[in-house]
C-alpha positions in Angstrom: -126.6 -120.1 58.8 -127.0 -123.4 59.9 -123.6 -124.8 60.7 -120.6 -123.4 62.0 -117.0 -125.1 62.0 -114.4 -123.8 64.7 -110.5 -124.0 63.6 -108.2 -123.0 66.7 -104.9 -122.6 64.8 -101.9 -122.1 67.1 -98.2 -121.8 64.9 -100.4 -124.6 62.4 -98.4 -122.9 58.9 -97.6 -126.5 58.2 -100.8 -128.0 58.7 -103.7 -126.3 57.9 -103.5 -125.8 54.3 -104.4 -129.5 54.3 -106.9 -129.5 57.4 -108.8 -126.6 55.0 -108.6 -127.8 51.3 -110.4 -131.0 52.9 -112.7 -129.3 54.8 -113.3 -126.8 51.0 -113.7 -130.2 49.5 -116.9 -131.1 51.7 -120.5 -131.8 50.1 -122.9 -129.5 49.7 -124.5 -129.2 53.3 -128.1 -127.7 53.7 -128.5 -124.6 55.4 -124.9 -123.2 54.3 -121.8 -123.3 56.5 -119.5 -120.7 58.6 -115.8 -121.7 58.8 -114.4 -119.7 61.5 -110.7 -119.8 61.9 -109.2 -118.8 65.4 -105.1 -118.0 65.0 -104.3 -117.7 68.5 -100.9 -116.9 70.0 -99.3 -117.4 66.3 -95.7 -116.7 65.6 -96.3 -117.7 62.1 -98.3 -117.3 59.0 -101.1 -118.9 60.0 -103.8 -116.4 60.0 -102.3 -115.0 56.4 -102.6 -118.7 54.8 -106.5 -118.9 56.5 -107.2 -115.7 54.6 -106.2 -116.9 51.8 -108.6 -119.6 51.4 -111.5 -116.8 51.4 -111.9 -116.6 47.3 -112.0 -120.4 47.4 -114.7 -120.6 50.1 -116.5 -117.6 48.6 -116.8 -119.6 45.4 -118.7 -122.3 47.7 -120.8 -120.2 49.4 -119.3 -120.4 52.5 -118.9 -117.5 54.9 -115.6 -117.4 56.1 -114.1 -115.7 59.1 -110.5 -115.3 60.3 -109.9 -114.2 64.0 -106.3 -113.1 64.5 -106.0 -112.8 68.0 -102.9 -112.2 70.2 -103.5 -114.2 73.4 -103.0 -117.9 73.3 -104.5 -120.9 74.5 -107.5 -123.1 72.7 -109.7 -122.8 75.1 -109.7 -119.0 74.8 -109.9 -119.9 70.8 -113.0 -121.7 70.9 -114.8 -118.7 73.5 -113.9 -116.1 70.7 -114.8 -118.7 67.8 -118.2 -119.4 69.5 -119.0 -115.5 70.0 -118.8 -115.0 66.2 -120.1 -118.6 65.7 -124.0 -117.6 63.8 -125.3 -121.6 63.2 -127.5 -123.7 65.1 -124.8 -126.7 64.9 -121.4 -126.0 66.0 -118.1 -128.0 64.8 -115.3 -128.3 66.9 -112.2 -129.0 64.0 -108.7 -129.5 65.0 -106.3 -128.4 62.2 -104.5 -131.0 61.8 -107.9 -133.1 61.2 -108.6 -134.2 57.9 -112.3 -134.7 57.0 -114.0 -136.6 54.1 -116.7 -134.7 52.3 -119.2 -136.3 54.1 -118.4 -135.6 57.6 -119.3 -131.7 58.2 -122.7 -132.6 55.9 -123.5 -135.8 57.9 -122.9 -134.1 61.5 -125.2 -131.2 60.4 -127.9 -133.2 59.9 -127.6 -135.7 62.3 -127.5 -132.5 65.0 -131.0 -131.0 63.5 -133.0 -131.4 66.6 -134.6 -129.3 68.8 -132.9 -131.7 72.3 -129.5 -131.0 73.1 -127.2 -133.8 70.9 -123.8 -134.2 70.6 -122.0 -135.8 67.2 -118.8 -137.0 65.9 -117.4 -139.2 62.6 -115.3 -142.1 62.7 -111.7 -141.8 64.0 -109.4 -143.3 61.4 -106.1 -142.6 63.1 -103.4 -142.5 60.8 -98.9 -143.0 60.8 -96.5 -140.6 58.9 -93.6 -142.6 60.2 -92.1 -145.4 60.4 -91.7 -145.6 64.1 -91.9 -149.5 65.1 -93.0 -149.0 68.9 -95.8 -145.9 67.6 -97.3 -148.8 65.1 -97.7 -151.5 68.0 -99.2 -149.2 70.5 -101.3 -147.8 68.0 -102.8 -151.2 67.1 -103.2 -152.1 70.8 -104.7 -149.2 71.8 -107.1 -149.2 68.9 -109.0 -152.3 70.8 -109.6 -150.5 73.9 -112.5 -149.7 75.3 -112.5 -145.8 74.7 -112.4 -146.8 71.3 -114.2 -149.5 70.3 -117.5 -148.1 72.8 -119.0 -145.0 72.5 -118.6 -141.5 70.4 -115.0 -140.4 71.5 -115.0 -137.3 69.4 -111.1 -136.1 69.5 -110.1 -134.2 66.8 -113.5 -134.1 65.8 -117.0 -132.9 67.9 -119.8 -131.0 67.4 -123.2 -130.2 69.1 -126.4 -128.2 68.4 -127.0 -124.5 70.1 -129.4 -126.8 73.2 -126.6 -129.1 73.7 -123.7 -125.6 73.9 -126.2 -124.2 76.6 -125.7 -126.6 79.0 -122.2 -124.3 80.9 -121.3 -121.1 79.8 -117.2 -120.0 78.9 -115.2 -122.9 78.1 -113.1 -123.7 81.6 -109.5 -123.4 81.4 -108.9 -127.2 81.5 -107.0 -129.7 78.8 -109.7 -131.9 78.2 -111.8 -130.0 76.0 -113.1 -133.0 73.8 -113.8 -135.1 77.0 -115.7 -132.0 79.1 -117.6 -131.6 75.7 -118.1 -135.6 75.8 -119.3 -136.1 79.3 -121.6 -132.9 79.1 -124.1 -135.5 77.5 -125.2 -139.0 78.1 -124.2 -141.8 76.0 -127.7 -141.5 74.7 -127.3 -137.8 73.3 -123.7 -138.9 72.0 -124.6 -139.6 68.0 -121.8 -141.3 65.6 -122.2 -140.6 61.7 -120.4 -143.2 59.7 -118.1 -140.5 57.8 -114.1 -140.4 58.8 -112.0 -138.1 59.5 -108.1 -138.7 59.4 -106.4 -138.0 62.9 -102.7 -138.1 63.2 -100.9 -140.2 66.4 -98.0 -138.7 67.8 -95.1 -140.5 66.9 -92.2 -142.0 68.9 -91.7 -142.9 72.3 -91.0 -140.0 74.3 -93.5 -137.8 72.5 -96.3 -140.7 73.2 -95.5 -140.3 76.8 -95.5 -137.0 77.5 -99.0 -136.6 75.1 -100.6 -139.7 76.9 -99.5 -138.3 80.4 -101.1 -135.0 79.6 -104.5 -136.7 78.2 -104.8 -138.5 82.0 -104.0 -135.5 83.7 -106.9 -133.8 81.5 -109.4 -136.5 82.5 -108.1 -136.3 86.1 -109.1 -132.8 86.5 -112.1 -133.6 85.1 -112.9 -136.1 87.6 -111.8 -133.9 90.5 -113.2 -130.4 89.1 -116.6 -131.9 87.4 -117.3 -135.2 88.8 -120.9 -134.6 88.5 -119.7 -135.3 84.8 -118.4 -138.8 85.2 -121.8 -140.0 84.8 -122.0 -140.1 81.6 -119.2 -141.7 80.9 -119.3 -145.3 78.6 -118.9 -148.4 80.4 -116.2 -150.2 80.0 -116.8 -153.9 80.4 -118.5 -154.2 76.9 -115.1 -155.3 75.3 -112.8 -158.5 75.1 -111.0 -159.1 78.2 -107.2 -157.2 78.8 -105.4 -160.7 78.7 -107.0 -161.8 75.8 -106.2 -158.9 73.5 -102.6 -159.3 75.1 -102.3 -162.4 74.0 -103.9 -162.3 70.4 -101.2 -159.4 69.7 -98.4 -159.8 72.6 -96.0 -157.5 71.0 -98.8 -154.6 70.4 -100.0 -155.3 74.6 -96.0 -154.6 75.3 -95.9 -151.4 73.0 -98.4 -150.1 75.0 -98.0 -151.3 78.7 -94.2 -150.1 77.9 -96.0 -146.4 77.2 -98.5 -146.3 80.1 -95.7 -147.7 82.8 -93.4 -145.0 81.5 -96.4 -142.3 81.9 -96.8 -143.2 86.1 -93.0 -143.1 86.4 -90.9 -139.9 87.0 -89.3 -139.7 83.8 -90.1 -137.7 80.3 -91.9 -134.8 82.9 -92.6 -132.1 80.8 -93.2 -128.4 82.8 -95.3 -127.8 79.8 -99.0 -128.2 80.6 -100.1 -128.2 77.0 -97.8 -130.4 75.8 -98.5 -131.3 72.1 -96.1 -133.6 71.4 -94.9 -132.2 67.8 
């Protein structure tokens, strides 16, 4: 088997249908592909609706796997996903991710070497609501320079078996996508052209809790790994701060409104996984 794709599923009833009838809907990828769903903690149906995809995925000629497993937590989810993982490229798939047809194929083969690589699609972050404030700091933080530079890879990464033997277990950290990330050089970091729909959290409490848990992940990073920091992209390749502030002054207040509220000692969640829906 040549690829595998990794679903950690926690209570995701309402989401994954979606997240795997896109996935089902993928081109024909060389080499076949293992879809490996991890229900992990679940309170819910999950694991029963990711079963019941098998017929459809059979009819592909896909393997499919479902791992029911009592204990929580994603990073746990991707260590049992990886020990029944068989393919040489591994996909990391967050399910509520929505990939075109193209992205599992393209990923495969861009990952088809023998040196360690890492890979991700195109980002194309998408808005349920109609929240005002979640649509400005959306379209301001959109011209920063994590993503305008570089393969940033949430919701989506992958890398080949060389590239997964550079650490062992997964650590119990929150950054998963960034430890993945800096684990290679910008060099090893490939982008395919293909999107993939990822959802923003919506409103402004929600934002701030989410964001303040995504600094405290790259935090521990830095303190726990910061032999990893490295690799990270530069950050001087873009258009200046002010001048993106004042091309869109009400997207620059959105956001500066969202990242003073994330340093100040309000919307504290005790929840170190905070998810934000």
């Amino acid at each position: 088997m040549k690829t595998s794709v990794l679903i950690p599923a926690h209570n995701e009833a309402d989401y994954l249908p979606a997240c795997l009838n896109a996935l089902l809907a993928s081109d024909p990828v060389a080499g076949g592909v293992q879809v490996v769903v991890i229900a992990n903690g679940c309170t819910d149906n999950t694991a029963e609706i990711a079963r019941g995809f098998a017929p459809q995925a059979e009819a592909k000629g896909w393997h499919w796997t479902v791992l029911d497993l009592a204990q929580g937590g994603k990073l746990n989810a991707w260590n049992k996903g990886e020990a029944a993982a068989t393919g040489d490229v591994l996909i990391y798939l967050d399910a509520d991710v929505i990939v075109t047809p193209q992205v599992v194929g393209q990923i495969s083969d861009a990952l088809d070497v023998k040196a360690p690589r890492y890979a991700s699609g195109r980002a194309n972050v998408t808005l349920s609501g109609d929240d005002a404030l979640t649509r400005h700091y959306t379209r301001f933080w959109l011209t920063t320079p994590f993503m305008v530079h570089g393969v940033p890879g949430f919701g989506v990464f992958a890398m080949n078996r060389a590239g997964r033997a550079r650490w062992g277990a997964w650590p119990d950290i929150i950054s998963d996508d960034t430890f993945a990330r800096l684990n290679f050089a910008p060099s090893e970091r490939l982008s395919v052209p293909a999107q993939y729909d990822w959802p923003m959290i919506e409103g402004f409490t929600r934002l701030v809790q989410v964001r303040r848990r995504q600094d405290i992940g790259v935090a521990e990073i830095e303190s726990g790994y910061p032999e990893l920091m490295v690799n990270d992209d530069p950050h001087d390749r873009t258009v200046p701060l002010w001048k993106r502030a004042v091309k869109d002054p009400v997207a620059f207040v959105a956001f500066a409104a969202v990242r003073l509220a994330i340093r100040l000692p309000i919307l504290r969640s005790t929840n170190r996984w905070a998810r934000g829906r």
